[in-house]
LOLOKE-831391 format. One line per 3 residues: number of its first residue (from 1); their letters; for each residue x, y, z of C-alpha. Coordinates in nm, 4 decimals. Each point is the difference from the previous one (the first is absolute). Example, Ala and Ser with C-alpha at 12.3 -4.5 7.8 and 13.67 -1.06 7.14 Angstrom:
BEGIN
1> as> 1.2300/-0.4500/0.7800; 0.1370/0.3440/-0.0660 $
***
This chain:
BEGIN
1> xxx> 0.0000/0.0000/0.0000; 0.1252/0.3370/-0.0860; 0.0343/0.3297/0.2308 $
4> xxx> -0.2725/0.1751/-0.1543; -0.2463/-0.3355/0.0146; 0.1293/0.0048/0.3676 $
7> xxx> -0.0899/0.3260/0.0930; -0.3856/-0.0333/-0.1607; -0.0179/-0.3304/0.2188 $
10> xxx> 0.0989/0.1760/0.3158; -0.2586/0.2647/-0.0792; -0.3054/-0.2579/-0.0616 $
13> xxx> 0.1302/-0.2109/0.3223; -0.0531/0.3255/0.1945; -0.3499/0.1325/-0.1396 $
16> xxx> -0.1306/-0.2290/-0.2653; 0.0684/-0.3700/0.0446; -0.3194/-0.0854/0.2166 $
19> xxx> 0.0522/-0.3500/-0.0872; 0.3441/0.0277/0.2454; -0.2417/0.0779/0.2875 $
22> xxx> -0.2295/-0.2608/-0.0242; -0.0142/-0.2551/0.2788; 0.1833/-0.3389/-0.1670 $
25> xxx> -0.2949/-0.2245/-0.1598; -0.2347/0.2496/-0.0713; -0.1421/-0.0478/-0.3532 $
28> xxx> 0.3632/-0.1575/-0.0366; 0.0288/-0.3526/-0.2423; 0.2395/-0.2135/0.1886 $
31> xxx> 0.3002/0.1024/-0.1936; -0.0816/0.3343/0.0904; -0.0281/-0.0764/0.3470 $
34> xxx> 0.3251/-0.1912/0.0226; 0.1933/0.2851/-0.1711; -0.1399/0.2426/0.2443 $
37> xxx> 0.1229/-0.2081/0.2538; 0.3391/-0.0254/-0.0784; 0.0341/0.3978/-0.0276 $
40> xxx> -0.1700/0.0166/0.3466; 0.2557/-0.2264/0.1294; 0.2626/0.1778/-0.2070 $
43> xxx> -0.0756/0.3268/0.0986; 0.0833/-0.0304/0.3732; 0.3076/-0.1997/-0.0577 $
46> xxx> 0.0978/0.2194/-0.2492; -0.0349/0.2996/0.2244; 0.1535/-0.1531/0.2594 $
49> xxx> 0.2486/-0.1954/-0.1356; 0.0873/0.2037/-0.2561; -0.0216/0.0000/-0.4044 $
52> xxx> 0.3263/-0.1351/-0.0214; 0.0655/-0.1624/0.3030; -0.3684/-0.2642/-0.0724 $
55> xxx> 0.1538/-0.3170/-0.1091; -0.2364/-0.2409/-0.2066; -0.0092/-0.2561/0.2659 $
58> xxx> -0.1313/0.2910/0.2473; -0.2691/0.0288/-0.2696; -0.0517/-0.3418/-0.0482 $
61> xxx> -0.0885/-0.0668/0.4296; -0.2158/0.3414/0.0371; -0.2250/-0.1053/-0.3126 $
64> xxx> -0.0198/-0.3902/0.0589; 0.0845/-0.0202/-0.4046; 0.3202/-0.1808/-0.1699 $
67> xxx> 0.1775/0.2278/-0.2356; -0.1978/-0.1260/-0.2686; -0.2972/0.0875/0.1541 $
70> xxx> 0.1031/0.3839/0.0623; 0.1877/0.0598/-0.3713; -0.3547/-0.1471/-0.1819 $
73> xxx> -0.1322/0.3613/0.1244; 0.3145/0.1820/-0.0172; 0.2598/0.0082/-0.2585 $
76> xxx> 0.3102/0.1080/0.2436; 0.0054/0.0921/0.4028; 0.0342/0.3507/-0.1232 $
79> xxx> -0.3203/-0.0068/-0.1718; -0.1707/-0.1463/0.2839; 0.2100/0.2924/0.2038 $
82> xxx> -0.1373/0.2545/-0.1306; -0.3677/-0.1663/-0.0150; 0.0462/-0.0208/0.3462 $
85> xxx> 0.1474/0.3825/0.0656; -0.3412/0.0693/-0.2054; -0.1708/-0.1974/0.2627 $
88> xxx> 0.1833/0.1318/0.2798; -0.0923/0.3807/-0.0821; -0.3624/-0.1056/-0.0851 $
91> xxx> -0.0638/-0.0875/0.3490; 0.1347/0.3316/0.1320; -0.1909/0.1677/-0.2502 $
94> xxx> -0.2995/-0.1932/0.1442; 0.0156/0.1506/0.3329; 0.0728/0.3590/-0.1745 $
97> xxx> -0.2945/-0.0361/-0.1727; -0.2216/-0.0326/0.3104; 0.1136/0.2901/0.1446 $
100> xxx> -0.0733/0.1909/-0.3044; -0.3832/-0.1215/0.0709; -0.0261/0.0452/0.3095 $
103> xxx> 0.1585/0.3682/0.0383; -0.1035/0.3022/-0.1426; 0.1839/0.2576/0.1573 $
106> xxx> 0.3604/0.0387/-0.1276; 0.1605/-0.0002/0.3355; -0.1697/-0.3162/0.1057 $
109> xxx> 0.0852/-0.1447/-0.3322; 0.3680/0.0123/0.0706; 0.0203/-0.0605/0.3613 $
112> xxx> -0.1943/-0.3128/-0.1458; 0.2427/-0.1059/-0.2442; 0.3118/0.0851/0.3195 $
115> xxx> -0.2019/-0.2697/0.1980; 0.0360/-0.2780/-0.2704; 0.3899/0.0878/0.0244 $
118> xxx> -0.0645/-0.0594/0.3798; -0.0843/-0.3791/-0.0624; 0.2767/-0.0369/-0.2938 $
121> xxx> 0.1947/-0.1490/0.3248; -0.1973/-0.1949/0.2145; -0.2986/-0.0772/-0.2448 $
124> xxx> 0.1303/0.0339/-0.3753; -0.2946/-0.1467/-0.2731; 0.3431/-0.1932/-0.1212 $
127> xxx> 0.2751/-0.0862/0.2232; 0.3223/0.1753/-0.0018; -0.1490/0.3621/0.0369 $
130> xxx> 0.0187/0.2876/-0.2959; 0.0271/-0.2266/-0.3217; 0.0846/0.3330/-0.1672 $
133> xxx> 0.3037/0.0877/0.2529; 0.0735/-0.4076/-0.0395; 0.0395/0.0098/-0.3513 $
136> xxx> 0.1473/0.3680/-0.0680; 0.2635/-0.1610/0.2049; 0.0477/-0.3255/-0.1541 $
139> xxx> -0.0485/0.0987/-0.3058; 0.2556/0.3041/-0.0313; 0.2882/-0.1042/-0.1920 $
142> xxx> -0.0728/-0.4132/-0.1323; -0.3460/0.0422/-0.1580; -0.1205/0.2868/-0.2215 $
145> xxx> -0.3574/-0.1454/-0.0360; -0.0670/-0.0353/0.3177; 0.1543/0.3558/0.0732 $
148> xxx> -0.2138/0.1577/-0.2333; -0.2952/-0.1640/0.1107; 0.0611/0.1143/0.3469 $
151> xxx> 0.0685/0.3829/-0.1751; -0.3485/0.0163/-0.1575; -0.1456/-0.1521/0.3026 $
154> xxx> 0.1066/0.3301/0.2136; -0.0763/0.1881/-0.2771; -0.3306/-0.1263/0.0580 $
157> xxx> 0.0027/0.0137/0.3877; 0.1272/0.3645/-0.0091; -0.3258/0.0851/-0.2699 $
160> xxx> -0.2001/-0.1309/0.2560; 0.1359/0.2342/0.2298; 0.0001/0.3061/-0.2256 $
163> xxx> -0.3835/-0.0934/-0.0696; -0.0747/0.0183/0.3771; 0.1142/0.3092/0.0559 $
166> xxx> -0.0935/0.1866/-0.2843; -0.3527/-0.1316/0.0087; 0.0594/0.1605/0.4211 $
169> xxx> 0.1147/0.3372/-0.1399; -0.3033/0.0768/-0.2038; -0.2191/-0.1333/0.2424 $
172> xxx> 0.1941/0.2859/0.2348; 0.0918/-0.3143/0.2431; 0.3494/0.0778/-0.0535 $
175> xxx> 0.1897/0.3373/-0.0552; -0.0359/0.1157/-0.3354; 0.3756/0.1092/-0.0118 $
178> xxx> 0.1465/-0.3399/0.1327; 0.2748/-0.1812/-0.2169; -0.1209/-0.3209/-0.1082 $
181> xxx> 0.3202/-0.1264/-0.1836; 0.1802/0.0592/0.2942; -0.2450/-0.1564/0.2707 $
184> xxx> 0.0007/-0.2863/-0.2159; 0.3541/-0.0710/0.0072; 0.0051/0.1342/0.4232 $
187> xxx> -0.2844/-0.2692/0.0726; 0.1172/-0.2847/-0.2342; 0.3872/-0.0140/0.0728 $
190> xxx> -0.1087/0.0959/0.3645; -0.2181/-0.3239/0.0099; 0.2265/-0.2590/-0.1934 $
193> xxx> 0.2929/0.1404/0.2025; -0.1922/-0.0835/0.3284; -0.0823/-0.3821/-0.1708 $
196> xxx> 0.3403/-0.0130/-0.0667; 0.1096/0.1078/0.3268; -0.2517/-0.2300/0.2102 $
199> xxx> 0.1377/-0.3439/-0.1909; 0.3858/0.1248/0.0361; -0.0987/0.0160/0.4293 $
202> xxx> -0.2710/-0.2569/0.0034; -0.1950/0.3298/0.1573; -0.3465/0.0945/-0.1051 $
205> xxx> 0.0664/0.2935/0.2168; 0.2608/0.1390/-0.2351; -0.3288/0.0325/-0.2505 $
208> xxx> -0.2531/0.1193/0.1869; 0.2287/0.2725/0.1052; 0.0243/0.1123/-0.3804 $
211> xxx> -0.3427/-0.0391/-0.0407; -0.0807/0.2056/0.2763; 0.2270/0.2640/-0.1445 $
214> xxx> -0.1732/0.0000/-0.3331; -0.3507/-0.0079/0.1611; 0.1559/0.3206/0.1833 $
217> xxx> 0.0863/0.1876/-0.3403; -0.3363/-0.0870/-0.1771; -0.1521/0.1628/0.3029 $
220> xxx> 0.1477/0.3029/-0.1153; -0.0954/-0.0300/-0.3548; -0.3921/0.0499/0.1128 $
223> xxx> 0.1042/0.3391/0.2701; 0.1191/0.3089/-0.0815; 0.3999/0.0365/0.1390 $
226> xxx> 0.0862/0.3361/0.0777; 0.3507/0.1310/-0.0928; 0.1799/-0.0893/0.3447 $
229> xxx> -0.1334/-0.3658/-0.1048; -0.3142/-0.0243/0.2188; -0.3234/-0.1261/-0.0346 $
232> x> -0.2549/0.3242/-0.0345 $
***
């Protein structure tokens, strides 16, 4: 699969493919069903194992198949990699998505989406934690597939972002003159640096003290801040 093939799968595995969030067996044949399997099972070994790191036989035990069984669905592990990144971000999109439904206001929108990066630790929808921060850092150097597939899939998670908050500013819920490029980057690197952080320690508090700190600067992109830098 080429780059530019990767990066229009990573943007249907985060808004489009519907079929990737459907519980396994639902209006499924039984090939389907056993192909969805083995991605499920592939995408929490993958993200905690690693892309690289998987062997076949690690495959082999978490599915219950022989390699026979796994290549008559997939042509290569990489292909069934990057099915399973697909599947890995689809599930995280899945909980996005129900914020999105259930919030209206902008604020509560995002402190929604900071409380699915609270359970990215103790209770991730695929083991292992951030599947993007996984495979950003597996990925950097050894495979440009996979790389660009992890590329458009921020590209996507920062639109997501940007679509929050400028939906907020013309509903007046946030400041009208806040930067939205640059609270992007403030509350995404802030976030995937506190993942990063919490796995290095083993310390969920790590985190939840950077998501407290981005919860903190949201605040003050719904009040007015006075030139000495306080709330008015």
């Amino acid at each position: 699969m080429g780059i530019t093939a990767a990066r229009k799968a990573a943007a249907d595995s985060l808004f489009g493919c519907d079929k990737l969030l459907r519980p396994i067996g639902l209006f499924m044949g039984k090939g389907e069903q056993t192909k969805q399997h083995i991605v499920a099972e592939a995408a929490g070994l993958f993200n905690q194992r690693g892309y690289v790191g998987t062997s076949m036989a690690e495959l082999m035990k978490a599915t219950g198949l022989q390699k026979g069984g796994i290549y008559n669905h997939f042509q290569s592990k990489h292909e069934l990699s990057l099915a399973a990144f697909d599947y890995a971000i689809a599930q995280v999109t899945r909980l996005y998505r129900q914020v999105l439904r259930q919030e209206r206001h902008g604020l509560r929108r995002m402190v929604g989406i900071l409380d699915i990066y609270r359970r990215l630790m103790d209770d991730p929808p695929v083991p292992g934690g951030c599947p993007m921060l996984n495979a950003a850092v597996d990925s950097d150097d050894t495979d440009p597939v996979l790389r660009s597939r992890v590329r458009a899939a921020m590209d996507n998670w920062r639109s997501l972002l940007r679509q929050v908050l400028q939906k907020g500013v013309r509903r007046g819920e946030f400041r009208a003159d806040i930067d939205i490029e640059m609270t992007i980057t403030v509350v995404v690197a802030t976030l995937e640096g506190g993942i990063m952080l919490g796995k290095l320690y083993n310390d969920p508090v790590l985190l939840n003290q950077a998501i407290t700190h981005v919860q903190g600067y949201l605040q003050t992109l719904v009040e007015p801040v006075g030139n000495d830098g306080v709330k008015t």
